[in-house]
PyMOL CGO cylinders between C-alpha atoms (Angstrom):
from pymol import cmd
from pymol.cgo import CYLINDER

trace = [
    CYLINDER, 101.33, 90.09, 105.11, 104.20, 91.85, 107.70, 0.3, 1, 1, 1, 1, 1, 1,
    CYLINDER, 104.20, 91.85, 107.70, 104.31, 90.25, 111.12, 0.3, 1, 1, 1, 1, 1, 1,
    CYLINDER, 104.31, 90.25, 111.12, 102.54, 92.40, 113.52, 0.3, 1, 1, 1, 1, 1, 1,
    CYLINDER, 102.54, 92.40, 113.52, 105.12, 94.57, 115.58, 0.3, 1, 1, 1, 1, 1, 1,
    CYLINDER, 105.12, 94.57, 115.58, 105.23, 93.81, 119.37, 0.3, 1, 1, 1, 1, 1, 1,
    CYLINDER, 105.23, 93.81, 119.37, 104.93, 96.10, 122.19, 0.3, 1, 1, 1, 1, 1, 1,
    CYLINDER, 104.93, 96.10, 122.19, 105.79, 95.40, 125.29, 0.3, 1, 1, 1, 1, 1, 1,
    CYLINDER, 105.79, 95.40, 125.29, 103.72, 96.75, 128.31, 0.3, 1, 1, 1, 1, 1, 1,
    CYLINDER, 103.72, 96.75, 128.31, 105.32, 95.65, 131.07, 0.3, 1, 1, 1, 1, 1, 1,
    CYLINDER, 105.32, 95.65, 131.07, 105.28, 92.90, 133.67, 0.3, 1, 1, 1, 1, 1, 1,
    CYLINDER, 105.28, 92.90, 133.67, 102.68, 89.93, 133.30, 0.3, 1, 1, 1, 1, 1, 1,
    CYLINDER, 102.68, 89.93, 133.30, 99.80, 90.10, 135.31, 0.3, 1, 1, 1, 1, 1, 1,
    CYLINDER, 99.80, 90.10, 135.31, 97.77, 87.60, 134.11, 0.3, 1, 1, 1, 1, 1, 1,
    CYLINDER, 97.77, 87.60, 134.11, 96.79, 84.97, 136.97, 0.3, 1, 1, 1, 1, 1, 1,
    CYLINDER, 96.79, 84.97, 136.97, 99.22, 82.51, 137.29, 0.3, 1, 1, 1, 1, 1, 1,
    CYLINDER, 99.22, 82.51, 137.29, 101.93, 84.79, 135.49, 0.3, 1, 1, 1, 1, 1, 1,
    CYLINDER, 101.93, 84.79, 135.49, 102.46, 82.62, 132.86, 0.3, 1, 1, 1, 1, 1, 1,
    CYLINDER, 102.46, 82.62, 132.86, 104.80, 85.44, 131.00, 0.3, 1, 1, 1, 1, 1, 1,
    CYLINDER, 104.80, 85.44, 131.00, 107.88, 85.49, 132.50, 0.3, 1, 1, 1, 1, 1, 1,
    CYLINDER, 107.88, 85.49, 132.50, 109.22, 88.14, 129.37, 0.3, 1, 1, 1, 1, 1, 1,
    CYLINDER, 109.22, 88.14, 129.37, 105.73, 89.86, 130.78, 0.3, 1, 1, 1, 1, 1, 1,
    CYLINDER, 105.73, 89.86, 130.78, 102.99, 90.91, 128.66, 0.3, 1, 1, 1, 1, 1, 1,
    CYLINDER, 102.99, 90.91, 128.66, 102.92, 92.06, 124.70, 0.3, 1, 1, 1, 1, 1, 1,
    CYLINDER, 102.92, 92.06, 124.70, 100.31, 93.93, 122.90, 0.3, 1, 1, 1, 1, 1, 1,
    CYLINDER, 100.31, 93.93, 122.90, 100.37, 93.67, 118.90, 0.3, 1, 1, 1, 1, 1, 1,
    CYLINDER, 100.37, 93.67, 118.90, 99.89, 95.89, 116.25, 0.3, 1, 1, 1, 1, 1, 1,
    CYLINDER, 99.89, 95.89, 116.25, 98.82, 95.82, 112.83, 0.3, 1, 1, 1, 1, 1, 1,
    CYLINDER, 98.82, 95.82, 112.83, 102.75, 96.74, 111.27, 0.3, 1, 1, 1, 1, 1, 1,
    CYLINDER, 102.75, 96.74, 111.27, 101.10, 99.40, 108.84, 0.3, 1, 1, 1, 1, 1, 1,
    CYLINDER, 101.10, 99.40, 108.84, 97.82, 101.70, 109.10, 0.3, 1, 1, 1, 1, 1, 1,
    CYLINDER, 97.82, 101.70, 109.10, 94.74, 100.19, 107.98, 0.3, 1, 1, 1, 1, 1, 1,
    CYLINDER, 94.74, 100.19, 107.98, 92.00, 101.87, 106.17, 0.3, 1, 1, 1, 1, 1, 1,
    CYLINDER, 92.00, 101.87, 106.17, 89.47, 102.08, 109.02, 0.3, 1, 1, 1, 1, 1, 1,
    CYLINDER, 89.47, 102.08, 109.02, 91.87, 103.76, 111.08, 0.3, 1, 1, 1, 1, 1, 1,
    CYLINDER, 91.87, 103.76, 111.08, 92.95, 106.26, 108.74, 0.3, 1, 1, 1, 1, 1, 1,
    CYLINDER, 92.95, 106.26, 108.74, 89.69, 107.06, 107.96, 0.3, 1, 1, 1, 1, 1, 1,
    CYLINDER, 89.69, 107.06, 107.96, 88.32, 107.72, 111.52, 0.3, 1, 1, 1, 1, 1, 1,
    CYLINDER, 88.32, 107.72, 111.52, 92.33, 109.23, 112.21, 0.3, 1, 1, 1, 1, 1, 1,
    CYLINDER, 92.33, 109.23, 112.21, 91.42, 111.70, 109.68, 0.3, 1, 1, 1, 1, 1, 1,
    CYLINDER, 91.42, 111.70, 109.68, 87.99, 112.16, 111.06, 0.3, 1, 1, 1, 1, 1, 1,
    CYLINDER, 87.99, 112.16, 111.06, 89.68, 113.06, 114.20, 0.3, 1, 1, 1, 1, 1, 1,
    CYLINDER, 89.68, 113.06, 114.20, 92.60, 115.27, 112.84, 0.3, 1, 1, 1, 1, 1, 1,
    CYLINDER, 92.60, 115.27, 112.84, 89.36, 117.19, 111.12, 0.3, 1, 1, 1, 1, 1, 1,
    CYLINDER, 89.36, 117.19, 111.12, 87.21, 117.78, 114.21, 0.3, 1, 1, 1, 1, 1, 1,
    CYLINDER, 87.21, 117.78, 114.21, 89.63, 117.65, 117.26, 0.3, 1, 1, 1, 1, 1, 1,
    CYLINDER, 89.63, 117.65, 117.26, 89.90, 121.20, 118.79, 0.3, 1, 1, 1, 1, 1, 1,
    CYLINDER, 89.90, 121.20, 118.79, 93.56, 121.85, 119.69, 0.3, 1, 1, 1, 1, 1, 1,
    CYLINDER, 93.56, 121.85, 119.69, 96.24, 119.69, 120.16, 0.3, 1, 1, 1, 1, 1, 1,
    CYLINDER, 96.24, 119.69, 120.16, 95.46, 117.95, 123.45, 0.3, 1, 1, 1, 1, 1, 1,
    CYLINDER, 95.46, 117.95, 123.45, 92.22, 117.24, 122.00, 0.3, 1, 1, 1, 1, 1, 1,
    CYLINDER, 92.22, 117.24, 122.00, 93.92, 115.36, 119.20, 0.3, 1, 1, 1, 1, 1, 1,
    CYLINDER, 93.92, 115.36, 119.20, 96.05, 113.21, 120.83, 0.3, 1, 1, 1, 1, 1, 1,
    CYLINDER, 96.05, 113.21, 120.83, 94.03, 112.02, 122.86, 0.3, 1, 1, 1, 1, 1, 1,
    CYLINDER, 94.03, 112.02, 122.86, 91.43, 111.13, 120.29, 0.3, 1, 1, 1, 1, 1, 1,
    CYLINDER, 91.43, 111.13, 120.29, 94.62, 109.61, 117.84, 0.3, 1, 1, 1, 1, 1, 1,
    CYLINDER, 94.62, 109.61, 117.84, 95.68, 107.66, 120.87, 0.3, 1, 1, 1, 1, 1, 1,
    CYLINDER, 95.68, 107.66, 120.87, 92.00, 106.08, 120.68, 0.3, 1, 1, 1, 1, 1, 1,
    CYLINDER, 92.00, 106.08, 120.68, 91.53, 105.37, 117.20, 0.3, 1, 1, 1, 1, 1, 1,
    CYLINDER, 91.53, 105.37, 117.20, 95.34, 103.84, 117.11, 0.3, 1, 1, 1, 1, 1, 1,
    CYLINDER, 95.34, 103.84, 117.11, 94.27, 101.78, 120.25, 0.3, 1, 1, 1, 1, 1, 1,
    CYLINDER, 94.27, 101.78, 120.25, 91.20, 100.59, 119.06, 0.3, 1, 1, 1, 1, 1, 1,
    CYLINDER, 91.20, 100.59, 119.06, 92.49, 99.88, 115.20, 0.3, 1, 1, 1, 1, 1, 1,
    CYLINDER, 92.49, 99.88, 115.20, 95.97, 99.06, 115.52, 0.3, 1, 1, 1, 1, 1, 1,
    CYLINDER, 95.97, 99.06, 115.52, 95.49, 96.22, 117.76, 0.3, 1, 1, 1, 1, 1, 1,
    CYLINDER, 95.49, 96.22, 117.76, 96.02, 93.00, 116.31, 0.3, 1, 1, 1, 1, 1, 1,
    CYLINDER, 96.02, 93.00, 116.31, 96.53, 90.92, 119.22, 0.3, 1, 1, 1, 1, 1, 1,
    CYLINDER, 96.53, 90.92, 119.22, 97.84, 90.59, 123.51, 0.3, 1, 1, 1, 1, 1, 1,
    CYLINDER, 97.84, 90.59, 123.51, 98.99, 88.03, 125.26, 0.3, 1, 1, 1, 1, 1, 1,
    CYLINDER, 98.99, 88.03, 125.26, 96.41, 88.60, 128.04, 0.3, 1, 1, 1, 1, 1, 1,
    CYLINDER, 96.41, 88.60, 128.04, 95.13, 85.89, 130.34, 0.3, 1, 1, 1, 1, 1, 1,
    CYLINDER, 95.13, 85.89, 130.34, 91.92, 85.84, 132.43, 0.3, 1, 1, 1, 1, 1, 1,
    CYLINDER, 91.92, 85.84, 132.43, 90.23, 83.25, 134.74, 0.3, 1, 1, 1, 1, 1, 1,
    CYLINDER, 90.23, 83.25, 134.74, 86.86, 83.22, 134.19, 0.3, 1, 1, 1, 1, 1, 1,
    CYLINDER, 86.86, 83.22, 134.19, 86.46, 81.30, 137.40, 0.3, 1, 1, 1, 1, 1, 1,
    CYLINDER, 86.46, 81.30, 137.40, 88.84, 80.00, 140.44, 0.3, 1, 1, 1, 1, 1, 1,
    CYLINDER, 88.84, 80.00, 140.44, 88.16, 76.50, 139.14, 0.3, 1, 1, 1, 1, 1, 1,
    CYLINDER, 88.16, 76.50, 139.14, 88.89, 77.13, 135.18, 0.3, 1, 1, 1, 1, 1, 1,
    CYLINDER, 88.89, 77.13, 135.18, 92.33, 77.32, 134.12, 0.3, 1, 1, 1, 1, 1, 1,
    CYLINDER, 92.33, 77.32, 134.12, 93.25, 80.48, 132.70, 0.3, 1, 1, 1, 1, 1, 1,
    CYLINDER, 93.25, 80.48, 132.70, 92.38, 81.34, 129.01, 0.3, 1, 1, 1, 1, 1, 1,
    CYLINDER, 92.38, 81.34, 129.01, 93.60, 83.91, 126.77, 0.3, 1, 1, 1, 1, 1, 1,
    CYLINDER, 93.60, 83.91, 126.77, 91.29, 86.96, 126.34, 0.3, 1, 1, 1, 1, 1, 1,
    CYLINDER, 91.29, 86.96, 126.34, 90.90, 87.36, 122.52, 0.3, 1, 1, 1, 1, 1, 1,
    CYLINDER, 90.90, 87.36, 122.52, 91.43, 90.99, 121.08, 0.3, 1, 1, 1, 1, 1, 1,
    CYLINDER, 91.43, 90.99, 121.08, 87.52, 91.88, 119.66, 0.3, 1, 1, 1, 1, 1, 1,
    CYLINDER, 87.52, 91.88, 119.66, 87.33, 95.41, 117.83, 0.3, 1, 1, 1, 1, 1, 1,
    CYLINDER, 87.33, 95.41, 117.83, 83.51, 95.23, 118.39, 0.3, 1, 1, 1, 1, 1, 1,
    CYLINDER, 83.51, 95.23, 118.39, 84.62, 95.44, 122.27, 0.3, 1, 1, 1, 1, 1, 1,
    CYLINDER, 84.62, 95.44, 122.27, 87.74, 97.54, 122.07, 0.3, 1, 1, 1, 1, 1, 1,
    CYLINDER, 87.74, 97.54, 122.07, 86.78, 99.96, 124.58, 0.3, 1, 1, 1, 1, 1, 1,
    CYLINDER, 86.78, 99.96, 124.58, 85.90, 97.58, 127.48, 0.3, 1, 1, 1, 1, 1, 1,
    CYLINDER, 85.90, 97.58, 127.48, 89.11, 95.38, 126.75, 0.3, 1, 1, 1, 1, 1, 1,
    CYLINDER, 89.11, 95.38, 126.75, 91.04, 98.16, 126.67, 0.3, 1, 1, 1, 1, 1, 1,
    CYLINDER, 91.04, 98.16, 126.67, 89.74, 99.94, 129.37, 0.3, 1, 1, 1, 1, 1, 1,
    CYLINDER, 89.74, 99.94, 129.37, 89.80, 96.08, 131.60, 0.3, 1, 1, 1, 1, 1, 1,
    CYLINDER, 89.80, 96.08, 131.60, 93.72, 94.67, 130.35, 0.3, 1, 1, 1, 1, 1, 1,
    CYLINDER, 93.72, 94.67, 130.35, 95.28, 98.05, 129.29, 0.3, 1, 1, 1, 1, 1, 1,
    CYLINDER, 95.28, 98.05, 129.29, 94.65, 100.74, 131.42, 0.3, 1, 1, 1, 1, 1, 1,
    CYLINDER, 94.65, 100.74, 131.42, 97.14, 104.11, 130.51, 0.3, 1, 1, 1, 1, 1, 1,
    CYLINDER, 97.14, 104.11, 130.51, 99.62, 103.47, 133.03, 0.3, 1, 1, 1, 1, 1, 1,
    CYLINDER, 99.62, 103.47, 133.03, 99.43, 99.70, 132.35, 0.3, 1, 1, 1, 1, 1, 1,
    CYLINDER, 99.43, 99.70, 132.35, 100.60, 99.58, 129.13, 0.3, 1, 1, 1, 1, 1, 1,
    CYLINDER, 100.60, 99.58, 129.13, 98.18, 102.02, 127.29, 0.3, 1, 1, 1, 1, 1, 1,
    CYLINDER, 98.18, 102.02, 127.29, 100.51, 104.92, 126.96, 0.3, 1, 1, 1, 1, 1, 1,
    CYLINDER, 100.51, 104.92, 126.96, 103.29, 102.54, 125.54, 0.3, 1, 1, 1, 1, 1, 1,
    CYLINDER, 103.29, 102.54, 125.54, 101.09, 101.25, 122.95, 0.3, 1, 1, 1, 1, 1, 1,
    CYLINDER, 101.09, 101.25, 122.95, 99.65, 104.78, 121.97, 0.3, 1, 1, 1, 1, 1, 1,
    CYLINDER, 99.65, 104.78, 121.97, 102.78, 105.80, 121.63, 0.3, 1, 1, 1, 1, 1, 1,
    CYLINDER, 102.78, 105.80, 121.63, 104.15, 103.18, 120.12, 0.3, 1, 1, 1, 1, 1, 1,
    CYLINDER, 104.15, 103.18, 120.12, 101.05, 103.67, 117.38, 0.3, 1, 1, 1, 1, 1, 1,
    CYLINDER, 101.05, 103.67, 117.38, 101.54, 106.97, 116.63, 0.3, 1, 1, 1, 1, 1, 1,
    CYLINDER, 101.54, 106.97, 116.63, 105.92, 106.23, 116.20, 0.3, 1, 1, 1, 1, 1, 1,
    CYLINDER, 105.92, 106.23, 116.20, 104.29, 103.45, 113.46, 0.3, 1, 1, 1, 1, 1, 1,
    CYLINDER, 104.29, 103.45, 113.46, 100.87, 105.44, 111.95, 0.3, 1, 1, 1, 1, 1, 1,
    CYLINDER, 100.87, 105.44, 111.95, 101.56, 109.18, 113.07, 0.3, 1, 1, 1, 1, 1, 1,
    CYLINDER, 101.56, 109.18, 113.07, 103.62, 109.83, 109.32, 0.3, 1, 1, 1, 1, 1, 1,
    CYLINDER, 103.62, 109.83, 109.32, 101.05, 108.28, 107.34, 0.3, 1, 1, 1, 1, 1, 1,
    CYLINDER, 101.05, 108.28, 107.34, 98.85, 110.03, 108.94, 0.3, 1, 1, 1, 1, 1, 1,
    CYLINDER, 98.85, 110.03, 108.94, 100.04, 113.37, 108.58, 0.3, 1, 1, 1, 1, 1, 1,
    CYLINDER, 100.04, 113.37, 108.58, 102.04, 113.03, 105.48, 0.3, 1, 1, 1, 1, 1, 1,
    CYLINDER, 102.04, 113.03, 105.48, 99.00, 114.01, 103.21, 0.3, 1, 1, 1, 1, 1, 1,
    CYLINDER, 99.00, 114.01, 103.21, 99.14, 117.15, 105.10, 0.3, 1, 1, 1, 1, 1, 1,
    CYLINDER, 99.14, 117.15, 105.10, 102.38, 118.16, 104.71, 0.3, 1, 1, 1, 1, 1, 1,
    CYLINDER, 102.38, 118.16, 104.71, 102.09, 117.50, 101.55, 0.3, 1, 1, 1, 1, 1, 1,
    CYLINDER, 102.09, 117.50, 101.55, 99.00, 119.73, 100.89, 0.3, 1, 1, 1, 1, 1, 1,
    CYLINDER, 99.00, 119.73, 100.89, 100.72, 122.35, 102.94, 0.3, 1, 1, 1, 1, 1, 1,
    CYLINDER, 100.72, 122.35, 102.94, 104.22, 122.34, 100.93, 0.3, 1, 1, 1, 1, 1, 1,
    CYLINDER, 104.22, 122.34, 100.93, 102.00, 122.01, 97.59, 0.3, 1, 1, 1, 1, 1, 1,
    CYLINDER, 102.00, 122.01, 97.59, 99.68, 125.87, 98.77, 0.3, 1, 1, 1, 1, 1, 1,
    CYLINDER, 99.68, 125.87, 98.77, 103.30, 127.51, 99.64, 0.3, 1, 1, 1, 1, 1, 1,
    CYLINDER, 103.30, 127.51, 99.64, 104.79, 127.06, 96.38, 0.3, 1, 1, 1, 1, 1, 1,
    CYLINDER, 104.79, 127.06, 96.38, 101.75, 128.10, 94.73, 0.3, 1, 1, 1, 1, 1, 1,
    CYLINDER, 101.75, 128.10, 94.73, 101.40, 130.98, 96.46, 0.3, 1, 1, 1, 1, 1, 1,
    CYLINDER, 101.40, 130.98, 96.46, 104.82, 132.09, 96.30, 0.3, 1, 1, 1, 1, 1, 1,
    CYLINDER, 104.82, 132.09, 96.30, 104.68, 135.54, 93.84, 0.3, 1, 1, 1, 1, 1, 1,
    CYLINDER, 104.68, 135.54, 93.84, 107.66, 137.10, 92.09, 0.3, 1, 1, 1, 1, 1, 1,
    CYLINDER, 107.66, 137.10, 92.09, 110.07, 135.13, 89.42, 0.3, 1, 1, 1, 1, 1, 1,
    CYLINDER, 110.07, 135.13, 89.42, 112.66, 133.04, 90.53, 0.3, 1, 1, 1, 1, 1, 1,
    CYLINDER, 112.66, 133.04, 90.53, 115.35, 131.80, 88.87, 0.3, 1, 1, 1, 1, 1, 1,
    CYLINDER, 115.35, 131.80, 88.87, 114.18, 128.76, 87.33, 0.3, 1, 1, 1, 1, 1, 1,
    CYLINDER, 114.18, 128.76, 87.33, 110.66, 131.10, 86.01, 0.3, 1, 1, 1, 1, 1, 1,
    CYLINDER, 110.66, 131.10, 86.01, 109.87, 131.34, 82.87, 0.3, 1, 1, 1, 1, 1, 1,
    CYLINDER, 109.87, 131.34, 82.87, 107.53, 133.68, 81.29, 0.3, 1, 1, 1, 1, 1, 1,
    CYLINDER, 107.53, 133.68, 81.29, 103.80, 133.12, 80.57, 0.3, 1, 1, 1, 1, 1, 1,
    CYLINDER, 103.80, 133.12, 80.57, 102.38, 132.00, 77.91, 0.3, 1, 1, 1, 1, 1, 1,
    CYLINDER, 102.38, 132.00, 77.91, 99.11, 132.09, 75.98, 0.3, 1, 1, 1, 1, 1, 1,
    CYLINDER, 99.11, 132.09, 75.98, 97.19, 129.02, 76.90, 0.3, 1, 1, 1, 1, 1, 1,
    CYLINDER, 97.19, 129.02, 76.90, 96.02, 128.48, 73.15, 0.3, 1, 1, 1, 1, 1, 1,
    CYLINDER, 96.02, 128.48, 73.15, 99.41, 130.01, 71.53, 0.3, 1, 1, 1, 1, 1, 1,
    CYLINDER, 99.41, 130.01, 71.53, 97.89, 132.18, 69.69, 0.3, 1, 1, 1, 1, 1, 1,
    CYLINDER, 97.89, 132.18, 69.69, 97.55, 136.48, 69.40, 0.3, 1, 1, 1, 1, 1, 1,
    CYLINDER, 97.55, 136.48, 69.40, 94.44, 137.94, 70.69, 0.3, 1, 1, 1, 1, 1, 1,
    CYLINDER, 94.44, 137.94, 70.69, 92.64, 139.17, 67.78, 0.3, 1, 1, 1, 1, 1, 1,
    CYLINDER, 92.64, 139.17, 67.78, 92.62, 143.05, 67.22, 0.3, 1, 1, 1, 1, 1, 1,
    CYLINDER, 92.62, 143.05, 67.22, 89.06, 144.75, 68.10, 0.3, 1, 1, 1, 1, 1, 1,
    CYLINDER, 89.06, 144.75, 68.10, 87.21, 145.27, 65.00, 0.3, 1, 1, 1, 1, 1, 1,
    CYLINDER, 87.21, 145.27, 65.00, 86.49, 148.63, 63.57, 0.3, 1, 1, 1, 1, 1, 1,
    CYLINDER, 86.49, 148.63, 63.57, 83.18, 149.97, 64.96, 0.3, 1, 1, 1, 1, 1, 1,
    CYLINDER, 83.18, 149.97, 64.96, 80.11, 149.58, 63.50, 0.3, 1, 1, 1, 1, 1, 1,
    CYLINDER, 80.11, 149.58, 63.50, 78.59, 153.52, 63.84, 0.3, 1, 1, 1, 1, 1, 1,
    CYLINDER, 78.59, 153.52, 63.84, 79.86, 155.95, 62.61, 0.3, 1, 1, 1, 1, 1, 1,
    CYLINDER, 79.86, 155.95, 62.61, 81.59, 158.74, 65.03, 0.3, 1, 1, 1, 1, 1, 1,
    CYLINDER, 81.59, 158.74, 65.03, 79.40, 160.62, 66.72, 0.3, 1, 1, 1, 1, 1, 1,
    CYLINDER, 79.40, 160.62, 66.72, 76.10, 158.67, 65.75, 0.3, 1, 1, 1, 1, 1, 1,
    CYLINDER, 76.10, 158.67, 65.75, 76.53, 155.51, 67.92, 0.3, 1, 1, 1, 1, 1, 1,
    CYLINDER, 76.53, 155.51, 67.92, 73.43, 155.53, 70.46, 0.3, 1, 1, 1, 1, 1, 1,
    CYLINDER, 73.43, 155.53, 70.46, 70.95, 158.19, 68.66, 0.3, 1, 1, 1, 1, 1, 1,
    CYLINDER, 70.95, 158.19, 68.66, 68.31, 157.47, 66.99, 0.3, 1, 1, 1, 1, 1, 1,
    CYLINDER, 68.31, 157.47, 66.99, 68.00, 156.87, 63.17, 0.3, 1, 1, 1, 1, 1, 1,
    CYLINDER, 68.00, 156.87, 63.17, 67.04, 159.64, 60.71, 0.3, 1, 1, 1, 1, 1, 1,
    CYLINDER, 67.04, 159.64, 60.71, 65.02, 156.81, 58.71, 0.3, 1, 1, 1, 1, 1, 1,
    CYLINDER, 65.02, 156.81, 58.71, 61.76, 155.89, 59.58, 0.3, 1, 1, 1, 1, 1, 1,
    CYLINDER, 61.76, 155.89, 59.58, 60.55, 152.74, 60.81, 0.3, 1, 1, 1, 1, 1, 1,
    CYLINDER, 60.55, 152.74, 60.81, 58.16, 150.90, 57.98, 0.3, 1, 1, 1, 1, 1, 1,
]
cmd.load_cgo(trace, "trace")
């Protein structure tokens, strides 16, 4: 499998500040099937545009991320330990070592620069595919119609009344 790309979010602030290139945040290099699927559930039900980013930048927050370099002391006498990325937890985590100003919006954005395509691409593709069927007129490269089956229509058959007698009743009686 790819490495998983790194992001950096800024300075470390982990106790201790044990890195001095400051803190990364790592992302799964390609889009994984639980996040497309709840990306499209978003792209679906989100209400205008704000509304969708902001629900994108949560489902590529909460599946992207692979990994951070985040420390935390769970006490002044343990040395620190590194807080292990837990998608069953993603929202307190992220909410606790990546706050939007501390390295949230970098990530998000970094997400959508790696998944936003993929994302969208079926899309665009849907879109392009309905404007070229509905374009009307012949072009250039048109070429008539033909018969599905390749074959004439038959001719209508001669009718089976005579003229004139079609609809009235029969001058024979009924046995």
């Amino acid at each position: 499998m790819t490495e998983p790309i790194a992001v950096p979010v800024g300075p470390c602030r982990c106790p201790g500040t044990p890195h001095v290139d400051g803190d990364t945040v790592y992302l799964a290099p390609k889009m994984t099937i639980p996040m497309g699927i709840a990306a499209w559930h978003v792209v679906r039900n989100a209400t205008d545009s704000a509304d969708l980013e902001g629900r994108l930048a949560n489902v590529y927050l909460h599946f992207g991320i692979t990994g951070w370099t985040f420390v935390d002391r769970e006490s002044p006498d343990v040395d620190p330990r590194p807080v292990r990325w837990d998608p069953d937890k993603a929202e307190d985590l992220i909410e606790k070592y990546l706050p939007l100003w501390e390295g949230g919006f970098t990530v998000a954005q970094a997400a959508d620069g790696l998944y936003g395509e993929a994302i969208f691409f079926p899309l665009a593709s849907a879109r392009d595919q309905m404007r070229k069927s509905s374009q009307t007129g012949l072009t250039a490269d048109s070429t008539p119609a033909v018969p599905d089956s390749g074959l004439t229509p038959p001719t209508p058959s001669v009718p089976s009344s005579r003229n004139g007698t079609a609809g009235k009743l029969s001058v024979v009686p009924a046995p």
